[in-house]
C-alpha positions as CSV (number, residue, x, y, z in Angstrom):
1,X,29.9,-23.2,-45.1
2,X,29.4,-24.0,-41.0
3,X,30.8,-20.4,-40.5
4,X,28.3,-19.1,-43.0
5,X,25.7,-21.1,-40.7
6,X,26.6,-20.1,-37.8
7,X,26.5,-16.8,-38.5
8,X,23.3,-16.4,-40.1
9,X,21.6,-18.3,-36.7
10,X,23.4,-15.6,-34.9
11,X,22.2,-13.0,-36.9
12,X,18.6,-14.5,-36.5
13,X,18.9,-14.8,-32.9
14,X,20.2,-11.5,-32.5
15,X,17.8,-9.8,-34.8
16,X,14.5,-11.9,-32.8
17,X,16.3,-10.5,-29.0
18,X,16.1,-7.2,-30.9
19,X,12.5,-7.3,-32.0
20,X,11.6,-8.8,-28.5
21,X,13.1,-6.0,-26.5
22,X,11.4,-3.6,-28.5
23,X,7.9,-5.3,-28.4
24,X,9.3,-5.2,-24.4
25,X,9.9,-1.1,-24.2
26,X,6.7,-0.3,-26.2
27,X,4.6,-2.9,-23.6
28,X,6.5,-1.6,-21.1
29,X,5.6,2.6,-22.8
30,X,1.8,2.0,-22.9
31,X,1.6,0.3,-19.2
32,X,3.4,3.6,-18.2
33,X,0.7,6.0,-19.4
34,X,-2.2,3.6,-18.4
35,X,-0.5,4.2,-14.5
36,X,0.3,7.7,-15.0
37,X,-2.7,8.4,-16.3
38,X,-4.4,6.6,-13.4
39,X,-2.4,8.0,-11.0
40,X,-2.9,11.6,-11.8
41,X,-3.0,13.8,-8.7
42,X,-5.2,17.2,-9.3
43,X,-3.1,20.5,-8.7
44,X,-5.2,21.0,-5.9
45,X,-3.9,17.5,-4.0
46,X,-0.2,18.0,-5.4
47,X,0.0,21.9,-3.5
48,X,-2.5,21.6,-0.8
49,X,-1.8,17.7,0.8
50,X,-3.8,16.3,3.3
51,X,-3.6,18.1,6.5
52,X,-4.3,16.7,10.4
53,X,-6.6,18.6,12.0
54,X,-6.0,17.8,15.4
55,X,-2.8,17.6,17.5
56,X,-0.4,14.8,18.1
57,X,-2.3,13.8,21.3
58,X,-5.3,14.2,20.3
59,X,-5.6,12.3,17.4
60,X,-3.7,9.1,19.9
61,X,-6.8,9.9,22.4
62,X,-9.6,9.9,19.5
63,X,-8.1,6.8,18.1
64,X,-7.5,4.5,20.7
65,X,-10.7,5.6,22.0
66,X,-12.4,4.7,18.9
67,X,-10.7,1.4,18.8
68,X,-11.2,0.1,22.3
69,X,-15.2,1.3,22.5
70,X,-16.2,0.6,19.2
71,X,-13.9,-0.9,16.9
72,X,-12.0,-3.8,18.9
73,X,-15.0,-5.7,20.3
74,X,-15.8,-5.9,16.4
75,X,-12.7,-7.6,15.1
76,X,-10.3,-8.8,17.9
77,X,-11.7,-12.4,17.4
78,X,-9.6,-13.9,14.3
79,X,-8.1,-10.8,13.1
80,X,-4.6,-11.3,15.4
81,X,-2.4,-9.6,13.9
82,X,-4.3,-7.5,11.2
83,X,-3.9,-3.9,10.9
84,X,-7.2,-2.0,11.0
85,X,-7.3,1.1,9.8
86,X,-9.9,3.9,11.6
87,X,-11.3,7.2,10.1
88,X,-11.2,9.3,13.7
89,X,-13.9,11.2,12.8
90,X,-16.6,8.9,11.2
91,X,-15.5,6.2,13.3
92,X,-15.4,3.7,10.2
93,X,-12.6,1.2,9.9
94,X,-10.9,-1.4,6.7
95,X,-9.4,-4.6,8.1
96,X,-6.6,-6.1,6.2
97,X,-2.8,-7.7,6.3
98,X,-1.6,-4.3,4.6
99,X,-1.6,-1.0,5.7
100,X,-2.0,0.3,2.4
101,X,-4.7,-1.8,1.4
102,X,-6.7,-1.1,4.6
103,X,-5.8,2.9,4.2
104,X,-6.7,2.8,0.4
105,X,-10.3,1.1,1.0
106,X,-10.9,3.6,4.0
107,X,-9.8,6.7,2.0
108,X,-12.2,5.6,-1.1
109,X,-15.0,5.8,1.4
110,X,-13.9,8.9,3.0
111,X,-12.0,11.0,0.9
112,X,-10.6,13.8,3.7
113,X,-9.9,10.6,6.3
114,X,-8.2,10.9,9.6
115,X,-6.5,7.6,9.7
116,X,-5.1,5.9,13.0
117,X,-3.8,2.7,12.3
118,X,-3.5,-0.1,14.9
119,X,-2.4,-3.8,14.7
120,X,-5.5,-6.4,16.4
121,X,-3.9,-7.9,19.6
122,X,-0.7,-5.9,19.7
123,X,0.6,-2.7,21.6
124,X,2.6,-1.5,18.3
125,X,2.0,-1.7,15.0
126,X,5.8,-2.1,13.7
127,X,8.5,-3.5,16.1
128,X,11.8,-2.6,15.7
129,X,15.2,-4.6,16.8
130,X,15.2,-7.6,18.9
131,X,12.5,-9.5,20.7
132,X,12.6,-11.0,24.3
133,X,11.7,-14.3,24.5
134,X,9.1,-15.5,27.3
135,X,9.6,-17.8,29.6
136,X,6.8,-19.9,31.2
């Protein structure tokens, strides 16, 4: 009779993680096409991507002119360490911890946007290996 018990609970249990998965995967389905369908790039942006339109050099010059005239007096105070993203040919700029947060508010704006991206109060905007440590 415990055997019999046993058994049945497991077939319950099993049967519930069954039902649960599958409520899971279709969940899991419709948030699929909901992001697919919001992410839908038109044939014209999947063969023809965003191209610069000015050279290596002279997009640096535009934007670090940009930011150092116009943009830095605006947000250097309180924004250390921020990335602020500027449109080099409109001269508008998004503030923001992420990149891709400051890029996607800038591009909504500006559709076609030349983006130069710079981090408030710092020479790079990514560092890679070690640091050196000051000494006073």
């Amino acid at each position: 009779m415990h055997h019999d018990h046993c058994l049945t609970v497991a077939l319950y249990t099993l049967t519930a993680m069954i039902s649960a998965a599958a409520v899971k995967r279709v969940k899991w389905r419709n948030a699929l096409k909901v992001r697919s369908s919001a992410m839908a790039v038109s044939p014209e942006e999947r063969f023809h991507p965003r191209q610069p339109r000015y050279s290596k050099e002279e997009f640096a010059d535009r934007g670090d002119e940009i930011y150092e005239t116009q943009v830095r007096p605006q947000v250097e105070e309180g924004n250390h360490g921020k990335i602020v993203a500027i449109d080099i040919e409109t001269g508008d700029y998004e503030v923001d911890q992420s990149e891709v947060a400051a890029c996607d508010r800038l591009e909504a704006r500006h559709n076609d946007a030349q983006i130069w991206i710079v981090r408030i109060g710092s020479r790079h905007v990514r560092r890679f290996g070690g640091r050196t440590r000051r000494t006073a």
